[in-house]
C-alpha positions in Angstrom: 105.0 -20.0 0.1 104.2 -23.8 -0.7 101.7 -24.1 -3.1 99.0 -27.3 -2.3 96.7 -28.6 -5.0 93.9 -30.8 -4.1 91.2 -32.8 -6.5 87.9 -33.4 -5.2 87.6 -37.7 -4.0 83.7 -39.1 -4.3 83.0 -42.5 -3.1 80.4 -44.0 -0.6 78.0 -41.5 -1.0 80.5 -38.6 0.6 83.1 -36.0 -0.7 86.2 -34.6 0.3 89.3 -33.1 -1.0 92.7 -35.1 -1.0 96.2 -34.0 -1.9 96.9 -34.5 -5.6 100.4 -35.8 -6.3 102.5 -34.1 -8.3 104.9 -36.8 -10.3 107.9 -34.8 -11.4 108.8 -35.1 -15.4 111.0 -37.8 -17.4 112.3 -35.2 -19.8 113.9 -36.0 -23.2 116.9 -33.2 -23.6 118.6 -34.7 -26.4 118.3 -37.4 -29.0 120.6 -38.6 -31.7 120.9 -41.6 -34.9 124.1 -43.5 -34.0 125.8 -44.8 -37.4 124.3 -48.0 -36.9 121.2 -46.9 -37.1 119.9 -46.8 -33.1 118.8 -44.1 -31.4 120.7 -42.5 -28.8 118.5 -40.0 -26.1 119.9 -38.4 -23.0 116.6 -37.8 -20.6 116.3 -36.2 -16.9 114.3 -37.1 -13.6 114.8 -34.6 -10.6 118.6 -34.3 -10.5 119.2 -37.4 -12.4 120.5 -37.7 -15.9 120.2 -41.4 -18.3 121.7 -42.1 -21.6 119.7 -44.6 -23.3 120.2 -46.6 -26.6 116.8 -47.7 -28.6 114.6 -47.3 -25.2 117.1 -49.4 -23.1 119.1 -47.9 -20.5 122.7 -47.3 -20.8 123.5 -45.5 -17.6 122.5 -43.1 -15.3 124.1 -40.6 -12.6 121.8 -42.5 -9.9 124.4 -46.1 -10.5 128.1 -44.6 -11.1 129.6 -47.7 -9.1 130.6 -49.9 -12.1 132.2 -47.4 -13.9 133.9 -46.3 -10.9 135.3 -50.2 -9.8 136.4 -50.4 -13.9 138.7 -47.5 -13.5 140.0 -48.8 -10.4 140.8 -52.3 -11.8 142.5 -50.4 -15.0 144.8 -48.2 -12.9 145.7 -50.9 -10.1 148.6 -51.8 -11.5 149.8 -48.2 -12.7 150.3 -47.5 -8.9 154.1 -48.4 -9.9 154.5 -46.5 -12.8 156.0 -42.7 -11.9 153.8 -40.8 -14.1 150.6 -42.9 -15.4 149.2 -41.5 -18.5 145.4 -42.9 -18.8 143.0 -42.5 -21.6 139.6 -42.6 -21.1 137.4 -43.0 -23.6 133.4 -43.8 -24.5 130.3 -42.6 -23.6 129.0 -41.1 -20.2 128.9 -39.4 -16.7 132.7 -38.8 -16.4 132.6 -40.9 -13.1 135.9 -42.3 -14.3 137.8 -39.2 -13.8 137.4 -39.0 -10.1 
């Protein structure tokens, strides 16, 4: 069962009820004081996750792509080496690993 909530809309002399929307939460789920000072909060929105640094975004699981072209430009020129050994290391998502 799907549960519909309405509010009560009155303008022009008449009445009527309309759907109320139902915005889904930004939620802080972690925060942190970097060395420097900054502060460092991890957040969720509907199946997203962001990192962000002093209210600025740092990344997201919603934009992997940039991460993902940086480890391919790193390990292009591995494809000749037998057994590439890669360290990955920094904050994020993982998106690097794949």
């Amino acid at each position: 069962m799907r549960w519909r909530f309405y509010t009560l809309f009155s303008g022009r002399g008449s009445s009527r009820l309309v759907p109320l929307l139902i915005m889904k939460p930004f939620l802080t789920l972690a925060q942190a004081l970097t060395p420097d000072g900054a502060e460092l909060t991890l957040h969720a929105h509907d199946t997203h996750f962001y990192l962000r640094i002093n209210r600025q975004p740092l990344m997201g699981t919603n934009a992997s792509e940039s991460e993902r072209v940086l480890a391919e430009l790193a390990c292009a020129k591995l494809k000749s080496v037998k057994a590439p050994r890669v360290l990955i290391g920094g904050l994020g998502f993982g998106f690097s690993l794949r």
